[in-house]
C-alpha positions as CSV (number, residue, x, y, z in Angstrom):
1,X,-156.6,111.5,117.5
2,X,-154.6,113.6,114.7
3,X,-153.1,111.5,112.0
4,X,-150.7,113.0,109.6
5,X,-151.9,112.5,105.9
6,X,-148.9,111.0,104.9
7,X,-149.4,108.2,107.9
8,X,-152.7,107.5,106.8
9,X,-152.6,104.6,105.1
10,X,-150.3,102.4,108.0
11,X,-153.2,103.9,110.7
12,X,-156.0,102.6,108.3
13,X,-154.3,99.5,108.4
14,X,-153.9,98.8,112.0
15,X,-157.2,100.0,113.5
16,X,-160.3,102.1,112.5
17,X,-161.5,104.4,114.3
18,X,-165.8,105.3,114.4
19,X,-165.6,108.7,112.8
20,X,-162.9,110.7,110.5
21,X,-162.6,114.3,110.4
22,X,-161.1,115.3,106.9
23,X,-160.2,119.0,106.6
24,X,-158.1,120.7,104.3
25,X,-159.0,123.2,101.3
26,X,-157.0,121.7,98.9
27,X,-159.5,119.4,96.6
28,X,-157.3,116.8,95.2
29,X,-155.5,116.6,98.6
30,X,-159.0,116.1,100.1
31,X,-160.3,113.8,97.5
32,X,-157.3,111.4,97.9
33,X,-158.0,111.1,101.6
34,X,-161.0,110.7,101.5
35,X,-160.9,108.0,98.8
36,X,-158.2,106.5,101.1
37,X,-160.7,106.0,104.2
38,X,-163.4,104.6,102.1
39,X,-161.4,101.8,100.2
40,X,-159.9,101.1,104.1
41,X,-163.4,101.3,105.4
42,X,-165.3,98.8,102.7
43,X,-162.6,96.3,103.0
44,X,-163.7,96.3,106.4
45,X,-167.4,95.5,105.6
46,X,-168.8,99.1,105.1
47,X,-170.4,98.8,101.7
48,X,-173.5,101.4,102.0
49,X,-172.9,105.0,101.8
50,X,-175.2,107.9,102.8
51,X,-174.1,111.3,101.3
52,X,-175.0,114.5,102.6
53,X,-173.9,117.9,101.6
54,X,-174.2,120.3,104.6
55,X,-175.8,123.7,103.1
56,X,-177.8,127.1,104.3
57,X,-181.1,125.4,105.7
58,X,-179.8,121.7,105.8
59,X,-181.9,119.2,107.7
60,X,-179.7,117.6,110.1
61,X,-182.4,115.3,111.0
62,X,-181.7,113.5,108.0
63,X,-178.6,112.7,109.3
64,X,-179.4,111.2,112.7
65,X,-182.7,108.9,111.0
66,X,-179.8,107.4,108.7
67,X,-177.8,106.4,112.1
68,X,-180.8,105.2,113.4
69,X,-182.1,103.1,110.5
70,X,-181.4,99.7,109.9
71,X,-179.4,99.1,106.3
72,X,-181.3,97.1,104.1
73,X,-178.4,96.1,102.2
74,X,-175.2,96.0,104.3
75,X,-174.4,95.5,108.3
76,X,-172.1,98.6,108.1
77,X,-172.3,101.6,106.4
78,X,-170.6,105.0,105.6
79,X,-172.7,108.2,106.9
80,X,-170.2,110.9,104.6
81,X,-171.0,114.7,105.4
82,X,-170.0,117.0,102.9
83,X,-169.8,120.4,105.0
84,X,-169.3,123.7,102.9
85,X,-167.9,125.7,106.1
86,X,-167.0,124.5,109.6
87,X,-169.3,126.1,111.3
88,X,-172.1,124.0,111.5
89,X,-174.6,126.3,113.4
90,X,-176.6,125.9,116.4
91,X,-178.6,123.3,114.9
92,X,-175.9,121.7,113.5
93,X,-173.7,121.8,116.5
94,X,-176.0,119.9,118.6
95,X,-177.1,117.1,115.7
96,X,-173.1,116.5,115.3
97,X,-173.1,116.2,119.3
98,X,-175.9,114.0,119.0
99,X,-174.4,111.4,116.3
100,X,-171.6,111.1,118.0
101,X,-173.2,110.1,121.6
102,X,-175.4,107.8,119.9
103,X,-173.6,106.4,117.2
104,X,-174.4,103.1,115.7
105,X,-171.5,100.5,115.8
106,X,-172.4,99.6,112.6
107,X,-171.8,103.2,111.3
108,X,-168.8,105.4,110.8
109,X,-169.1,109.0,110.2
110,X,-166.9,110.5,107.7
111,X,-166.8,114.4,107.9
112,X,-165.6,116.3,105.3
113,X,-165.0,120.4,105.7
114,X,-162.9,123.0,104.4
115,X,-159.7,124.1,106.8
116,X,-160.9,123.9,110.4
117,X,-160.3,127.3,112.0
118,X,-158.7,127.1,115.6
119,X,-161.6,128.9,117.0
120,X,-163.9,125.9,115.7
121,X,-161.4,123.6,117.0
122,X,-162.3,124.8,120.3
123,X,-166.0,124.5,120.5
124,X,-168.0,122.1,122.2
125,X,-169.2,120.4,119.5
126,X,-166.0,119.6,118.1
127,X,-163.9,118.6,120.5
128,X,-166.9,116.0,120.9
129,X,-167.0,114.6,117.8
130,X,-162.9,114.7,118.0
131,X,-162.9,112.5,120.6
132,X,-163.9,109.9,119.0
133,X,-162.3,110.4,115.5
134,X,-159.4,110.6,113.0
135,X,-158.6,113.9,112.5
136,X,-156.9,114.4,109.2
137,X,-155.5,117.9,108.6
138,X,-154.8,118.4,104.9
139,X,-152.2,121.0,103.9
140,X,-151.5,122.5,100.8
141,X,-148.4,122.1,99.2
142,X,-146.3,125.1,99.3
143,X,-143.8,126.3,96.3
144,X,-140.8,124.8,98.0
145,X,-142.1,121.3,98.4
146,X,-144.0,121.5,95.2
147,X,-141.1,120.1,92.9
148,X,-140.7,117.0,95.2
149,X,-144.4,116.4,94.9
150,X,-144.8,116.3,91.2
151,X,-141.5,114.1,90.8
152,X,-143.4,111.6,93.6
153,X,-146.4,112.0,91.2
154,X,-144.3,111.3,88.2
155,X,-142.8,108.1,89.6
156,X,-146.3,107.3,90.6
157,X,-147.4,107.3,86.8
158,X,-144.6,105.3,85.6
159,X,-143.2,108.5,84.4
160,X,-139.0,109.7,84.9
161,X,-139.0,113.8,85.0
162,X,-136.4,115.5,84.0
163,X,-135.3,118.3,86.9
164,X,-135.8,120.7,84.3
165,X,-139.2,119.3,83.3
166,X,-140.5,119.2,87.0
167,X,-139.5,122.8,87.6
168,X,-141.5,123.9,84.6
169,X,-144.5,121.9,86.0
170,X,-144.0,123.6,89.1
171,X,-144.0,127.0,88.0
172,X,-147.1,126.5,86.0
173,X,-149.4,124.8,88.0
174,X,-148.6,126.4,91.7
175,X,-151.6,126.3,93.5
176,X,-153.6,124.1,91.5
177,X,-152.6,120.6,92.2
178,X,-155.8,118.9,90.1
179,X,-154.3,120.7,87.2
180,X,-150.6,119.1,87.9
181,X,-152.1,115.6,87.9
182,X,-154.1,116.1,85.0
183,X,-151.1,117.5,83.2
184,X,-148.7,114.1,83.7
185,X,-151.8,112.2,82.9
186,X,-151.9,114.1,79.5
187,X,-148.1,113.7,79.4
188,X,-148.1,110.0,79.6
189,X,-150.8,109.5,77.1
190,X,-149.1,111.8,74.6
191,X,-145.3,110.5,75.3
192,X,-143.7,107.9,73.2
193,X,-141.4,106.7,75.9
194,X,-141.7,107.5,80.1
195,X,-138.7,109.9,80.1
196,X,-140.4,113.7,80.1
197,X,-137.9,116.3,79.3
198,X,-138.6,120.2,79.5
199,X,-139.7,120.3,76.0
200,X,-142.8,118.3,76.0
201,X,-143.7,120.0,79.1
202,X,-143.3,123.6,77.6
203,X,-145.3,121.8,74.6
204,X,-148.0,121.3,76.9
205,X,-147.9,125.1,77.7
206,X,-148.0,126.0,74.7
207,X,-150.5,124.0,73.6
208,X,-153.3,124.8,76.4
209,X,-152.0,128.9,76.8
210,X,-154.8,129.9,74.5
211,X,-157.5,129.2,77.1
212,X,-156.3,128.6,80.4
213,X,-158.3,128.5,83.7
214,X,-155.6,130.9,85.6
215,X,-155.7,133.2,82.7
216,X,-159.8,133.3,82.7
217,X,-159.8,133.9,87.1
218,X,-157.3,136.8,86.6
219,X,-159.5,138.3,83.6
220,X,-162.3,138.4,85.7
221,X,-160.3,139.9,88.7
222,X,-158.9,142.6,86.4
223,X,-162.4,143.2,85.5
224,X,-162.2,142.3,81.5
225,X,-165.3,141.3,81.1
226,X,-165.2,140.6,76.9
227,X,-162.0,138.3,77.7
228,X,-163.8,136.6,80.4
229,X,-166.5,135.5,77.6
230,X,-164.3,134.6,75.0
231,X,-162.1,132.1,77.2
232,X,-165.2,130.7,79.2
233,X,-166.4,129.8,75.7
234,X,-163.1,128.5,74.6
235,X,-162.9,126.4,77.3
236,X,-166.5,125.3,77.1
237,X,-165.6,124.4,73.2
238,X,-162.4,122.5,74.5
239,X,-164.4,120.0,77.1
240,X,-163.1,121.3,79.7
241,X,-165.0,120.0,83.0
242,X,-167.0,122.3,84.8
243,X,-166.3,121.2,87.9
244,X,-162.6,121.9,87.8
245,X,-163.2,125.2,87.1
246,X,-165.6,125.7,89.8
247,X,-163.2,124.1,92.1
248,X,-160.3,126.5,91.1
249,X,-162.7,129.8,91.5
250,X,-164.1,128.6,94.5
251,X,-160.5,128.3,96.0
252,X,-159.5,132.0,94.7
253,X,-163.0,133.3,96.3
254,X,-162.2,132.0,99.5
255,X,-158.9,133.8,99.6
256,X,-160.7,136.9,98.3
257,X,-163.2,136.8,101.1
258,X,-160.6,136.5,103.6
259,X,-158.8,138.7,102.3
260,X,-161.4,141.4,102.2
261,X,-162.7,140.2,105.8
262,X,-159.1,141.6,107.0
263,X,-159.3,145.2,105.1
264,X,-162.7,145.8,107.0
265,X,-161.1,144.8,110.1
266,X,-159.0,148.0,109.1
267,X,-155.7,146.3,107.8
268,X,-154.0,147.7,104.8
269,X,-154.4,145.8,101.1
270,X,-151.1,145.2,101.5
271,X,-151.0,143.5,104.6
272,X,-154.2,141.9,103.4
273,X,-152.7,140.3,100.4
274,X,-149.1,139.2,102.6
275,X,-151.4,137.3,104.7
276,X,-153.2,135.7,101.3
277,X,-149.6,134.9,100.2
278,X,-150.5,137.1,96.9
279,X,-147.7,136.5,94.3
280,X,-145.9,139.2,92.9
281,X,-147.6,138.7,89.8
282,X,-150.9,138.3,90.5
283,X,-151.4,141.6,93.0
284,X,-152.9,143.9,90.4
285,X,-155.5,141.9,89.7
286,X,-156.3,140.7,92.9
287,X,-156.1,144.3,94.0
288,X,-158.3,145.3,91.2
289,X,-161.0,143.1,92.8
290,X,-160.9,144.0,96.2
291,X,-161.2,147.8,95.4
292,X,-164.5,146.5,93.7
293,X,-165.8,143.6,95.4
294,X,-166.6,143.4,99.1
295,X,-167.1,140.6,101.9
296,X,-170.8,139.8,100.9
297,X,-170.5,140.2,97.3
298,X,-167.7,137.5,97.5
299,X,-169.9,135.1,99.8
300,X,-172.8,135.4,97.5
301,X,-170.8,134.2,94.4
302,X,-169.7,131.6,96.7
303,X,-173.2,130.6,97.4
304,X,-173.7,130.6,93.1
305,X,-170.6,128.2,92.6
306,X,-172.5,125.7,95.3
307,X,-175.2,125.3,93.0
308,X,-173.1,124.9,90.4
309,X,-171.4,122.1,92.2
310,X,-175.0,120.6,92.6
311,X,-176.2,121.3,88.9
312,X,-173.0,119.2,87.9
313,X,-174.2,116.4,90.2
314,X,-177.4,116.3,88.6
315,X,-178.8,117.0,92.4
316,X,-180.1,120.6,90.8
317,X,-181.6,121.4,87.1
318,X,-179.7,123.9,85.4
319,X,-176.8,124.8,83.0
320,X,-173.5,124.5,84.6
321,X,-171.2,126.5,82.2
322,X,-174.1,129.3,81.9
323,X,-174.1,129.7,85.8
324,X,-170.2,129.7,85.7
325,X,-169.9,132.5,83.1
326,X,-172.9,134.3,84.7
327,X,-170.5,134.3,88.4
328,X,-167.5,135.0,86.1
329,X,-169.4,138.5,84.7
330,X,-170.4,138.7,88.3
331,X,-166.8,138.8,89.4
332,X,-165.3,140.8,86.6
333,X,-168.3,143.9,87.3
């Protein structure tokens, strides 16, 4: 069953269904949806919580001994799979047709998975497990809508936007929603009052333009390597969390990768970067990049940022920041 994200919290409140299928590759969007189904889901007496993230060489027999075990501390619990693609594999495949034919009442899977292609949507194993699910389809929010979005998130914060102020917003944080949010946060712990005109936004602006996360992805797609250092350690100085950043280059990879997939298919960088949706702006570098980079070399710094995700979760040792500037040199070579 497909439920709109904007419907979802009326459907979580008549019924619950015994598996969600979140998809989307927008990370706020995602993360608010998900949060969504799991408040709905331990009000209903689902207080345990397995986690898996889905990686090269996952066992997915972890998976189906958590359905089959008993919970020592709750009747009903939460079996939440963090895919990194949606394409499971063979192995996969058949382990996600398995949990679903042998669920245990007293489970609900939650999968998570970047935007589900429409050639996954019509495999097998999907159409199983979407026979018994939600299936959530998270879009992201596109320039024209973006305005109404922010002034939504405004009101949500107590906050009253100026027109002027919201279009300034917009223009600055297109394509990075987490940033938005973080940005009226900032603005309502700074203001003195909850009107925001244009000037405390452009203040903001002004304030964070010295190191900026849009400012370090493009470096690195132009191929500035000595700028890529010096902002990486500027934002490093300023706290900014790792895992933002990782989030943000993990999004522009993706679009690289599929960008580059389509000029070895033989299409033009043009056409390429029309299907990306490539701003005016932001074609030289990104057409700097592709003359250097190809489909591989993009997946393997994909692979890199997934370990980073892990060192932040304290599920791998390492050095966050060292392995993000390391990718970011990677990139900008």
């Amino acid at each position: 069953m497909k439920i709109y994200p904007e419907k979802i919290s009326g459907e979580l409140s008549r019924t619950l269904q015994p598996a969600y299928i979140v998809s989307g590759d927008e990370p706020l969007l995602i993360q608010e949806v998900c949060d969504e189904v799991r408040a709905a889901l331990h009000k209903a007496g689902y207080i345990e919580r397995d986690l898996f993230h889905v990686e090269t060489g996952f066992d997915w027999s972890q998976v189906l001994h958590s359905n089959n075990s008993i919970s020592l501390f709750a009747e009903k619990k939460i079996l939440e799979l963090r895919m990194a693609s949606d394409k499971p594999g063979d192995k996969g495949a058949r382990a996600l047709t398995e949990l679903v034919q042998n669920q245990s009442e007293d489970n609900c899977l939650l999968l998570v998975m970047p935007r589900v292609s429409a050639a996954t949507q019509r495999t097998k194993w999907f159409k199983t497990v979407e026979s018994t699910s939600g299936f959530i389809q998270v879009w992201p929010i596109d320039a024209r809508n973006l305005p109404g979005w922010l002034a939504n998130r405004f009101r949500r914060a107590g906050l009253q936007a100026s027109r002027e102020a919201v279009q300034a917003l917009a223009y600055k944080t297109e394509g990075n929603l987490l940033a938005a949010v973080q940005e009226i946060e900032r603005l309502k712990l700074c203001s003195d009052s909850n009107r925001i005109d244009l000037q405390q936004v452009l203040g903001g602006v002004e304030d964070n333009s010295r190191y900026d996360v849009f400012l370090l992805i493009d470096a690195a797609l132009k191929g500035n390597t000595e700028r890529v250092i010096k902002i990486v350690e500027g934002l490093q100085l300023e706290g900014t969390a790792p895992l933002y950043l990782n989030f943000m280059l993990a999004r522009e990879l993706r679009s690289l990768s599929a960008m580059a997939f389509k000029m070895e298919q033989g299409q033009s960088l043009g056409n390429a970067m029309k299907s990306g949706r490539v701003w005016n702006n932001r074609r030289e570098p990104v057409t700097a990049c592709l003359r250097r980079h190809s489909v591989n070399s993009l997946e393997r710094l994909q692979l890199r940022l997934t370990e980073v995700d892990r060192m932040v979760k304290g599920l791998t040792p390492g050095r966050p920041w060292d392995e993000l500037a390391s990718t970011l040199m990677a990139l900008s070579a």
